[in-house]
N, C-alpha and C positions, 0 to 999 in steps of 0.2 A: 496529496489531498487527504490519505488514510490516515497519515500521522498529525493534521492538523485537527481529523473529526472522525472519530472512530465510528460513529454512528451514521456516517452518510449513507445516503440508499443511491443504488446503481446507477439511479436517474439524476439524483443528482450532480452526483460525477461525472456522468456521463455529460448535461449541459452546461457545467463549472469546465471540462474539458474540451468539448464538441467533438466530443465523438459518438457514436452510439451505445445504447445499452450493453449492447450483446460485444460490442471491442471493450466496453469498461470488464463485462462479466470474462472476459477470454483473458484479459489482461490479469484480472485479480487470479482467477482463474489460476495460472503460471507464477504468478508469486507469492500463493498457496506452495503448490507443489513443490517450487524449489527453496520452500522455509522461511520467505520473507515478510510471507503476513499469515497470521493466522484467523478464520471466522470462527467466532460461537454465536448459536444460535439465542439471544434474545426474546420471550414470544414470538409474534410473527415475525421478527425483524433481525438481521445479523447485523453485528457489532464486528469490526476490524483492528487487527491489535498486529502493529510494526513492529519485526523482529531486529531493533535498532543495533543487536551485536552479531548478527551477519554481517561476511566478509562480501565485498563484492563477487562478481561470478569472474571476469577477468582478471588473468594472471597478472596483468600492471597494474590492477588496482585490490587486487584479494590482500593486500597487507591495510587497507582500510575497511573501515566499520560503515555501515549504511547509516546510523544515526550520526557519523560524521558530517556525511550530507545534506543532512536532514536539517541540522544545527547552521548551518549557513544559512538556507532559506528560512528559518524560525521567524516569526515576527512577532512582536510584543506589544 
């Protein structure tokens, strides 16, 4: 959902997914940390930007790119 709108807010993700706030914020959260998405701060608002040439985290699949992924579900 990050690489489709970089400017979503937690809420929304959070009801486009149905989970709650605070599982979207724990999730982004972790794919902060291990370099898969990055926030900047916007005035009051963050903006999220997909780290589309991260390798996956598992060794079956670390010789693929996340925007590999990505490019399958794309819709036009």
């Amino acid at each position: 959902m990050l690489a489709r709108d970089q400017d979503a807010r937690l809420r929304d993700l959070a009801d486009e997914a149905g989970i709650t706030e605070r599982s979207v914020q724990a999730i982004i959260s972790d794919l902060e940390a291990s370099g898969y998405v990055t926030k900047h701060r916007v005035g009051r608002r963050n903006t999220y930007k997909v780290n589309r040439r991260r390798p996956f985290r598992h060794s079956a699949e670390s010789g693929h790119q996340v925007g590999e992924l990505l490019d399958l579900f794309a819709t036009e």
